[in-house]
Every structure is written in C-alpha cells, then in structure tokens.
LOMARLUM-697084 format. One record per residue (C-alpha): x, y, z; residue number from 0. Coordinates in Angstrom, 1 decimal, decimal comma. Layout:
BEGIN
<u->X; v->Y; w->Z; num->NUM>
...
end
This chain:
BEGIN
<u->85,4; v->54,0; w->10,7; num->0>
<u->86,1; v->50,4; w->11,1; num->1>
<u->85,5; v->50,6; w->14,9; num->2>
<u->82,2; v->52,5; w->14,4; num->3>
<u->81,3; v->49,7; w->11,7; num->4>
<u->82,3; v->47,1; w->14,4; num->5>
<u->79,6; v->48,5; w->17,0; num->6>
<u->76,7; v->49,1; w->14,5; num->7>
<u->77,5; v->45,1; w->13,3; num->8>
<u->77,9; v->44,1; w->17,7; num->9>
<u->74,5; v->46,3; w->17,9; num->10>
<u->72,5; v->44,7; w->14,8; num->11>
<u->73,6; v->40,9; w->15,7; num->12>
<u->72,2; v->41,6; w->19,7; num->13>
<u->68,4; v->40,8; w->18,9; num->14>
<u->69,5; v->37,4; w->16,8; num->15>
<u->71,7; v->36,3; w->19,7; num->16>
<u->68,9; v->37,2; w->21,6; num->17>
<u->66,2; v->35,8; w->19,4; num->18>
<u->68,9; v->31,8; w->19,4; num->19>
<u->69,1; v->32,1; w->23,3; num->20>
<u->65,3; v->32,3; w->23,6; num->21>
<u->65,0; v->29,4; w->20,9; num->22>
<u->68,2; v->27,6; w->22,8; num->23>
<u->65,7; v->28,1; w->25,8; num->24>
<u->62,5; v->26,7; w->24,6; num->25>
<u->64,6; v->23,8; w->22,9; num->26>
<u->65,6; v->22,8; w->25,9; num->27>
<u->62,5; v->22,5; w->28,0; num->28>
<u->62,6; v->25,8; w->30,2; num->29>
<u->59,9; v->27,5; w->32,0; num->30>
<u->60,8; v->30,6; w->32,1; num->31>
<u->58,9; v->30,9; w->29,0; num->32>
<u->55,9; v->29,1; w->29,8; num->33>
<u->52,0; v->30,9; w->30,1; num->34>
<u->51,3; v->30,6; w->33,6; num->35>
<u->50,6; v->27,8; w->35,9; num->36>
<u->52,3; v->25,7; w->32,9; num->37>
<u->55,1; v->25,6; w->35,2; num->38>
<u->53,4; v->23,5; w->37,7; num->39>
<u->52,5; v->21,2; w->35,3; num->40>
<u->56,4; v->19,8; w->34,5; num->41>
<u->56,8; v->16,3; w->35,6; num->42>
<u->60,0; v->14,2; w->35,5; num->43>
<u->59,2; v->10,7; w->33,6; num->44>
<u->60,8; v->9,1; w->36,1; num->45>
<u->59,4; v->10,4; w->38,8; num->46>
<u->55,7; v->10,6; w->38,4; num->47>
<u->53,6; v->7,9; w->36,4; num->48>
<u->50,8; v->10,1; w->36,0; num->49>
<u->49,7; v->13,6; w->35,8; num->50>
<u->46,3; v->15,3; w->36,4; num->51>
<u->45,3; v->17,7; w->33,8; num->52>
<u->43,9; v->21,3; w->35,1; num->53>
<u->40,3; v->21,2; w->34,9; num->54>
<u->39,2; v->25,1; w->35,1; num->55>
<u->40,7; v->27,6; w->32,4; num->56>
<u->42,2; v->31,2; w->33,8; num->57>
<u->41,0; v->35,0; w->32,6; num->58>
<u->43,2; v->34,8; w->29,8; num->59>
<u->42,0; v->31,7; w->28,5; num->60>
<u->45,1; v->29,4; w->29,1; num->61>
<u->46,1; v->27,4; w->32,2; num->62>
<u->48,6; v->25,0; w->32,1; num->63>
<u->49,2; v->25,7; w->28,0; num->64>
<u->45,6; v->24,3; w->27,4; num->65>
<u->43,6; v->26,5; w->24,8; num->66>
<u->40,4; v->27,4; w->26,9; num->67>
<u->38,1; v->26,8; w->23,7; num->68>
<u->38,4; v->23,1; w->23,4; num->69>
<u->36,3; v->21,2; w->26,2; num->70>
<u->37,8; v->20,9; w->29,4; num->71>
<u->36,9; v->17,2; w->31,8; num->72>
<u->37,0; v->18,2; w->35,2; num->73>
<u->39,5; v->15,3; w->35,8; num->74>
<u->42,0; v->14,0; w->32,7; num->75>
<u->44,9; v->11,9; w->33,5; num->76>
<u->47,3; v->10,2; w->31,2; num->77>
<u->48,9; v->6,8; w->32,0; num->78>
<u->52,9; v->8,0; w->31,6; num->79>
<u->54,2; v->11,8; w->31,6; num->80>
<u->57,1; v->13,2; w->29,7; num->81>
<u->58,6; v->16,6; w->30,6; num->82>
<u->55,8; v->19,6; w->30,4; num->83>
<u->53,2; v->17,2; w->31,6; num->84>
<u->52,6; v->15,8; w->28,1; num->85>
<u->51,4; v->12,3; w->27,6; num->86>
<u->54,0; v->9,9; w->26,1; num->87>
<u->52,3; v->7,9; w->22,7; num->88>
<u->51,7; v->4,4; w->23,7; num->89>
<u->49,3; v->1,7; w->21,9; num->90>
<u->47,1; v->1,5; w->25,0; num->91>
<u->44,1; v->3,5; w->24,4; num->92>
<u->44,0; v->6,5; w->27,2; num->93>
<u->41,6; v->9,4; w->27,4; num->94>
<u->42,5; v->12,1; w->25,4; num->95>
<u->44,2; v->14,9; w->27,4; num->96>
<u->43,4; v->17,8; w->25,3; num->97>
<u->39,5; v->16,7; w->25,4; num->98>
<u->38,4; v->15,3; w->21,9; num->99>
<u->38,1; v->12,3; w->20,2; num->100>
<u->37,2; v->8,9; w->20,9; num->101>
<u->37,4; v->5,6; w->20,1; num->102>
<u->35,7; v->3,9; w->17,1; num->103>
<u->33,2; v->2,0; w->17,4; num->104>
<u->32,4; v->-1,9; w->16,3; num->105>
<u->30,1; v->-0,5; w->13,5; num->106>
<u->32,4; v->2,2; w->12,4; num->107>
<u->35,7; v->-0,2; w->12,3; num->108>
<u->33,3; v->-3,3; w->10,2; num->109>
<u->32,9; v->-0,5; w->7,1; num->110>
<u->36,7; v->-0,3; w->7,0; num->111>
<u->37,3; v->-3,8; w->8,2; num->112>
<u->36,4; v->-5,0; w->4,4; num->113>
<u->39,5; v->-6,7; w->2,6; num->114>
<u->38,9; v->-10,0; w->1,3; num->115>
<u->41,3; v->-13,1; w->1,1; num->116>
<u->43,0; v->-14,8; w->-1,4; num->117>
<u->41,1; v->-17,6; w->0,0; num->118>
<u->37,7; v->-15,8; w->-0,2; num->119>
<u->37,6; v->-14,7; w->3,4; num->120>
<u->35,9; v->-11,6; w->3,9; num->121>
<u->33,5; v->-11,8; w->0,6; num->122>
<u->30,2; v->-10,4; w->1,1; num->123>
<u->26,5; v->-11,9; w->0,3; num->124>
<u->25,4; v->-11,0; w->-3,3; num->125>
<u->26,6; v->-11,6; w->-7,3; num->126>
<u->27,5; v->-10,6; w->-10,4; num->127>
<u->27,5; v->-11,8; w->-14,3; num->128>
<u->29,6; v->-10,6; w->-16,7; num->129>
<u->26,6; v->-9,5; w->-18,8; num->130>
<u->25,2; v->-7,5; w->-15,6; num->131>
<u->28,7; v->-6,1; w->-15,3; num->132>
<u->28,8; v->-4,4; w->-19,3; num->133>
<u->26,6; v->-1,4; w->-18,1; num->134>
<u->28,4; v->-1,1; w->-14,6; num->135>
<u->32,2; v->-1,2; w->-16,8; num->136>
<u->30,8; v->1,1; w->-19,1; num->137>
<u->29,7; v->3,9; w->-17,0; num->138>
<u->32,2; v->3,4; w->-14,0; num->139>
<u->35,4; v->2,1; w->-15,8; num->140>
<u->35,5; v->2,2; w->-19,3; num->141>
<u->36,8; v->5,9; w->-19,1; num->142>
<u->39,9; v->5,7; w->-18,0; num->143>
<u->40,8; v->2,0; w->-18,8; num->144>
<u->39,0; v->1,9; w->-22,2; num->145>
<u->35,4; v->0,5; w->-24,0; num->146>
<u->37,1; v->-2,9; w->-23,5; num->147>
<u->39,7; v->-2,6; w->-20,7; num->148>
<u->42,0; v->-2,1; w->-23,4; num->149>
<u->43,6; v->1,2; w->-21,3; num->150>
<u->44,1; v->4,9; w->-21,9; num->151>
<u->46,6; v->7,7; w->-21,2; num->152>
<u->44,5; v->7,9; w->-17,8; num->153>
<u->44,7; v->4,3; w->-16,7; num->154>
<u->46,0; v->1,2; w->-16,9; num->155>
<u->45,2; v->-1,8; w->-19,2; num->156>
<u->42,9; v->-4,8; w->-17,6; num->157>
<u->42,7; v->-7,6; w->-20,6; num->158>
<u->45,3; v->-9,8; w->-21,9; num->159>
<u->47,2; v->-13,0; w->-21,6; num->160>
<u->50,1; v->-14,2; w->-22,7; num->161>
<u->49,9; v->-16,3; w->-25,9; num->162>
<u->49,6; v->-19,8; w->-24,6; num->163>
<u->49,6; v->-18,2; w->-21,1; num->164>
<u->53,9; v->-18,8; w->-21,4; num->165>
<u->55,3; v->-16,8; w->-19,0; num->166>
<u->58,3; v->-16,2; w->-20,2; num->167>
<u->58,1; v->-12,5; w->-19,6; num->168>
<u->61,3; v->-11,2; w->-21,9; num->169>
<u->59,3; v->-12,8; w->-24,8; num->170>
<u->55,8; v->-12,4; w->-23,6; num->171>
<u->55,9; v->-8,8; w->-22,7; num->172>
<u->57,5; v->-8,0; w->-25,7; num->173>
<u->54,5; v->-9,2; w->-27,7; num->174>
<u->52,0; v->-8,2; w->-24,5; num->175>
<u->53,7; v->-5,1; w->-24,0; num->176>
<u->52,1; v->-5,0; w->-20,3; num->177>
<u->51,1; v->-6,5; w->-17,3; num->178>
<u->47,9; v->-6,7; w->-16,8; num->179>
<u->45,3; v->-9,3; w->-14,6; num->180>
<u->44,9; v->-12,3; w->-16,9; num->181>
<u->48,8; v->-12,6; w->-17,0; num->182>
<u->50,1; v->-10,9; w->-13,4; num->183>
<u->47,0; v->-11,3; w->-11,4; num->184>
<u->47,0; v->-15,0; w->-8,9; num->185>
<u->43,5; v->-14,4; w->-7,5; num->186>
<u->40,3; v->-14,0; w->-8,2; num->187>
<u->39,5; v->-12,7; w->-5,1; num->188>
<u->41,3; v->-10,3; w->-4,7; num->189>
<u->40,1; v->-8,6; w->-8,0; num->190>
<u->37,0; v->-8,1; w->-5,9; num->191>
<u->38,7; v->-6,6; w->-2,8; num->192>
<u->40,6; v->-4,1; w->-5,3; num->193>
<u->37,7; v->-3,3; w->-7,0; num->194>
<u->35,8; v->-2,6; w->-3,8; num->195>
<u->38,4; v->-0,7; w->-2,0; num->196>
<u->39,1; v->1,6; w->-4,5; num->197>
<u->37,6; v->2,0; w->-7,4; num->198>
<u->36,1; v->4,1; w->-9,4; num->199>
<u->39,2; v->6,4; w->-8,3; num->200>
<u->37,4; v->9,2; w->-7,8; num->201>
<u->35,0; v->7,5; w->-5,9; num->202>
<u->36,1; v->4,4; w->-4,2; num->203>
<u->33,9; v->2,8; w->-1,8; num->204>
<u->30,4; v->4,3; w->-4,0; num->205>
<u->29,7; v->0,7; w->-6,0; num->206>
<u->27,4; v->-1,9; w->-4,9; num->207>
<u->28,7; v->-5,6; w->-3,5; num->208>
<u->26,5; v->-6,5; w->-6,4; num->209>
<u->28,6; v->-4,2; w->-9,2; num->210>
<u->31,7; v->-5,0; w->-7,7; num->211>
<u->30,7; v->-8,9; w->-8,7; num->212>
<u->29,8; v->-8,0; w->-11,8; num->213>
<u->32,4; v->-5,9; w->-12,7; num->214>
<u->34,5; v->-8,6; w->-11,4; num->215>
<u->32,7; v->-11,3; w->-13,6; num->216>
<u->33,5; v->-9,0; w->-16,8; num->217>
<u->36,7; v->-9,0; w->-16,4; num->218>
<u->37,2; v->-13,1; w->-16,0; num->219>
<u->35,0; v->-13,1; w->-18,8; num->220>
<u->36,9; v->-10,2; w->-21,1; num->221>
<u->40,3; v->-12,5; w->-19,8; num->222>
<u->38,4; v->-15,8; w->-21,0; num->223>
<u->38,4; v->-17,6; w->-18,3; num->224>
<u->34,4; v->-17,5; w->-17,4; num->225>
<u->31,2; v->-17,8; w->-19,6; num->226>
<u->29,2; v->-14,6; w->-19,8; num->227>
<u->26,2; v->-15,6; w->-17,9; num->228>
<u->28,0; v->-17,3; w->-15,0; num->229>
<u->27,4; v->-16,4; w->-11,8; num->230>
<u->30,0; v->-14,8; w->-9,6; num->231>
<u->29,4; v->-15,0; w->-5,7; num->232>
<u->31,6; v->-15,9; w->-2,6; num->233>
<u->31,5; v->-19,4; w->-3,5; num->234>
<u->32,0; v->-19,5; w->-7,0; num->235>
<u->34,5; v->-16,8; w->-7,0; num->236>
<u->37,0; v->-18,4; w->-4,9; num->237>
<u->37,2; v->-21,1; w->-7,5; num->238>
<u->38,4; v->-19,3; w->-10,6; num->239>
<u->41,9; v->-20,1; w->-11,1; num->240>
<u->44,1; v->-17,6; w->-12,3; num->241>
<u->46,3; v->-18,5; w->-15,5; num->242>
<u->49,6; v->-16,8; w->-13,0; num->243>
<u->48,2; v->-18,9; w->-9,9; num->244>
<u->51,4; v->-21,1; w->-9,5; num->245>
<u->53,4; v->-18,4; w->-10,4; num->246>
<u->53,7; v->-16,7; w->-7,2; num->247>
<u->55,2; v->-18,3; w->-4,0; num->248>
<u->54,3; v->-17,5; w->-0,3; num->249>
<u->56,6; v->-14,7; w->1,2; num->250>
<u->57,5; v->-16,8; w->4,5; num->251>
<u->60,2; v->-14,7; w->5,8; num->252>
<u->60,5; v->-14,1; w->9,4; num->253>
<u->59,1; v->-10,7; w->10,3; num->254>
end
C-alpha cells in the first residue's frame, strides 16, 4: 500500500513541478514561451541601444506581445532596451512604445502648477473680506469644522491661540487642548495655498480665487489678527504675521 500511495503522491505532484518549471521559465526571461515573433524582439542591453517596435499586427492579434487593439505607429523606437525589447524607465521623455499617451501641455501643467509661497509667490489676482468669507465658511466649511471653526467629530478645529500667544506647549495645550492655525500656523500664505488645493474635501479645486481670499480673511479675522472689512489680496496677504512666525526655523539640511 505504501508503494501504491508513493506513485499516486509522484503522479499528483507531476503537474505542480510542471506548473514551477514553467513559472522558473518565464521568471527567467525564456522564449520558449513567448506568442510569436516575440522572440525576435529580445535585445541584450548591452548590445543594442535601441529597438524598433513591429508596426503591423498578425491574424491572431498579437506580434511581438503587442495587443492588436491599441494603436499601432508604423515606426516606435525607445531610447535604451532591456531584455524582451522593453524600454528601460528613464526621466527623458520618449515616445510611448505601446502607442498612447502624451505629454502635458503648458496649459494643462499651469492648472496644477498652483502652490503659493511662504513669501506670496504664486498668489493669484483677486480678494477676499472676512465679512464676504461668512457665507462662503458657512456653506463650504462650517460642516465639518463647525459654525465657528470650532471643529467636529468630522474635522479639525481652525480658531484659537494660546493665551498671551505663550508657546509653551505642555501648558498651553493643556488649556488649548489643540493645534490649530492661530497657534501652529507661520504663514499666512500658505492658508490660501491649503485652502485652494484642497478644500472643501470632497471637492478641492471647486472654490473661487475670490472665496478662497475670503475664506482666508475669516479665519485671520476669527484668530484676531485682521479687522472684518479688510481686504485680503496678494499684497496684503503676504503681510499678516502669524502669532508662531518666529517659531519655526528653516530646514537647511543638505539634501
């Protein structure tokens, strides 16, 4: 019994060998797995800077292992070559070899290109008051960080300072209990960048350059540190100093 046991186990472990060898196969780079005509396409690194990309797609809708519904130049070369004829990833933009894609445009990367500076750098034309900014809080903000940015379960608290802006933080948190932008916050500016970058959450990128002053404005006016009808802009902005300004230190490490 034991020796017929031995077979049936020796006969039941042959299509898992067989199953890792094919694996071991793949793992290693072989061919004699490959659809054809991707055979032809294997190119040594070191010996061939480029490779030319088939340009006409067989009966069976594969030559070279390139899926024949996906657009096909008649000529695609990439600028290095790896085993298997696949480009190598490199910072230099190259032509993409399976056909799609391109490169963004100058208009496309200036809607991304949007942070703003401690310094002001990068703040848009337009402004904001706080008193302009009480309906914009209300229906944009005031649901998850409270009626008065005093925070809720679903987000973080905006208004406070520390009593006599001491920032001793063992004793100030203690009676603060948080950190929040008129007691951790060094700029200004960068209130606005946050703002426009991404909020509301669930919408980030939908408010106005206008709102995004005037929510701004509401908050340096909730924290005390502007009058309610003063105008925020990309001069004006810039000069509101934070009560935690001198509190932070340039990171100049090496990098």
């Amino acid at each position: 019994m034991r020796g017929a046991g031995s077979r049936g186990a020796g006969t039941g472990m042959a299509p898992i060998i067989g199953a890792l060898l094919m694996v071991g196969a793949l793992l290693l780079g072989g061919s004699a797995c490959a659809p054809d005509g991707a055979a032809d396409l294997d190119v040594n690194a070191a010996e061939a800077d480029e490779v030319t990309w088939p340009s006409t797609v067989s009966a069976d809708g594969i030559e070279g292992g390139v899926p024949a519904h996906l657009p096909i130049p008649a000529a695609r070369t990439a600028p290095q070559a790896v085993s298997r004829g696949l480009p190598v990833r490199s910072s230099e933009p190259v032509e993409a070899p399976l056909g799609f894609g391109r490169s963004a445009t100058a208009d496309e990367i200036a809607e991304w290109d949007i942070d703003v500076r401690p310094d002001g750098t990068g703040l848009p034309p337009g402004s904001g008051t706080a008193e302009e900014g009480v309906p914009i809080y209300a229906a944009q903000c005031a649901s998850c960080h409270g009626a008065q940015g005093e925070g809720t379960p679903a987000g973080w608290p905006l208004i406070g300072r520390n009593p006599g802006d001491v920032f001793d933080f063992n004793e100030s948190l203690a009676q603060e209990e948080r950190r929040v932008i008129g007691n951790y916050w060094p700029h200004a500016t960068t209130i606005y960048d946050y703002i426009r970058r991404s909020m509301p959450m669930d919408r980030p990128g939908h408010l106005s350059d206008d709102d995004v002053y005037a929510l701004t404005a509401w908050i340096l006016w909730r924290t005390l540190l502007i009058e309610p009808d003063e105008v925020m802009d990309a001069e004006s902005l810039p000069g509101v100093v934070m009560p935690s300004a001198d509190r932070f230190v340039p990171d100049d490490r090496p990098r």
